[in-house]
C-alpha positions in Angstrom: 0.0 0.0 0.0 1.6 3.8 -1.1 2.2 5.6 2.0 1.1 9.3 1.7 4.3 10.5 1.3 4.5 8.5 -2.1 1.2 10.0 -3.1 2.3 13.6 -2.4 5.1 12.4 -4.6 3.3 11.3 -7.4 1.3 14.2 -7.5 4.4 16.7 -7.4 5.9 13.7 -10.3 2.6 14.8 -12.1 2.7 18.3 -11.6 6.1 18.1 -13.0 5.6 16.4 -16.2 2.6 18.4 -16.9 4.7 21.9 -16.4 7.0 20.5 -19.3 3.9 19.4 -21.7 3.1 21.1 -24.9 0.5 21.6 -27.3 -2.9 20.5 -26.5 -2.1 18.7 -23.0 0.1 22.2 -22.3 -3.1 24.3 -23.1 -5.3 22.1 -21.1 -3.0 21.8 -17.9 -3.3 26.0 -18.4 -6.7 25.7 -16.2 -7.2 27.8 -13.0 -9.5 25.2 -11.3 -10.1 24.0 -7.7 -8.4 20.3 -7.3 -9.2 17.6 -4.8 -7.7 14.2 -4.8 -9.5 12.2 -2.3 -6.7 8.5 -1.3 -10.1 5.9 -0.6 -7.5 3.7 1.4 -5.5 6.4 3.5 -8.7 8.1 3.6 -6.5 11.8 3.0 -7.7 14.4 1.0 -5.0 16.4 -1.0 -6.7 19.8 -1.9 -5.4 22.5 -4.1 -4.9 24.5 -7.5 -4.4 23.8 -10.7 -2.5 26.9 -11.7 0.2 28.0 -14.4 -0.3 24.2 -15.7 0.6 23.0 -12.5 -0.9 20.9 -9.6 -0.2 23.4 -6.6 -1.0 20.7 -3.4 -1.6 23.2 -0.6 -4.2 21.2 2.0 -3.6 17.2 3.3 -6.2 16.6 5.6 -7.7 13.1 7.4 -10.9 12.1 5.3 -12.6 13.4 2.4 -13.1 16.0 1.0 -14.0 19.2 3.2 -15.1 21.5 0.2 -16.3 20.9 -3.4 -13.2 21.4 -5.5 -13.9 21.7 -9.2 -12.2 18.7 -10.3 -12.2 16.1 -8.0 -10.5 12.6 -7.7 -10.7 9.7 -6.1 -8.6 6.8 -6.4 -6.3 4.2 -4.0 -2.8 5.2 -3.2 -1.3 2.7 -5.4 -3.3 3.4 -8.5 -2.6 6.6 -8.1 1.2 6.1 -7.9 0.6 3.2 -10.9 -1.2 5.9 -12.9 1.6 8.4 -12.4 4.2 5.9 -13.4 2.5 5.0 -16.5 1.6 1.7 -15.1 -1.8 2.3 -15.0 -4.0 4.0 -18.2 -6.8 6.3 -16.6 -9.6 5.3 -19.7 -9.5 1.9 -18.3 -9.2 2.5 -14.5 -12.0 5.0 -14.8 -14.2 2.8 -17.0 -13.9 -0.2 -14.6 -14.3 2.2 -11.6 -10.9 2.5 -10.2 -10.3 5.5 -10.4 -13.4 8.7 -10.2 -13.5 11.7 -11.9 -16.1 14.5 -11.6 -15.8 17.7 -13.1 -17.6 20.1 -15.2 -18.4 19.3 -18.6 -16.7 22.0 -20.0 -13.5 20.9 -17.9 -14.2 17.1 -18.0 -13.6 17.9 -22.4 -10.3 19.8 -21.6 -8.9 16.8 -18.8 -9.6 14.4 -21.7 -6.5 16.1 -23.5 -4.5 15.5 -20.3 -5.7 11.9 -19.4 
C-alpha cells in the first residue's frame, strides 16, 4: 500500500511532467481550477490548485473531501502512484471504476487532453 508520502510524490511527479507538456495537454493543464484528490485507502484528501499548468498541493487533511473542489479525484494510493508511473491507463481504470473523476463538462472535455 503507497504511503502518503509517495502519493504527495506522485502528484508533485505529475505536476512536473505536466509543467514540461506542450501543445494540447500544455493548453489544457493551463486551467485555473479547484483540485481535490481524495486517497479511498489512507482516507487523505489532497486539496489545491491547478494553476500556471501545474498541480499546486496546498491542504492534506484526514478524510474526504471538506469542500467541493472543481475537479475532483478519487482513487487508492497505489493506482494513483501506478497511474503516475505509467503503469496504469486512466480510460480503463475510470471505466472499470478504479479510479473517479467528476468535473464540469466544459472541464471534464479539456482533462480528456490531459488523461
Amino acid at each position: 500500500m503507497a504511503t502518503i508520502e509517495e502519493c504527495r510524490a506522485a502528484l508533485d511527479k505529475l505536476s512536473d511532467s505536466m509543467g514540461s507538456a506542450e501543445g494540447d495537454v500544455r493548453a489544457a493543464a493551463s486551467m485555473e481550477r479547484s483540485v481535490s484528490c481524495h486517497v479511498t485507502d489512507l482516507d487523505v484528501t489532497f486539496a489545491g490548485r491547478l494553476t500556471g499548468g501545474r498541480i499546486d498541493v496546498r491542504d492534506t487533511f484526514p478524510g474526504p473531501p471538506r469542500e467541493k473542489a472543481q475537479i475532483r479525484l478519487a482513487m487508492t494510493g497505489d493506482d494513483l502512484v501506478a497511474l503516475v508511473d505509467g503503469e496504469l491507463y486512466f480510460a480503463r481504470a475510470w471505466a472499470s471504476g478504479r479510479v473517479r473523476l467528476e468535473a464540469g463538462l466544459r472541464d471534464l472535455f479539456q482533462l480528456r487532453k490531459l488523461l
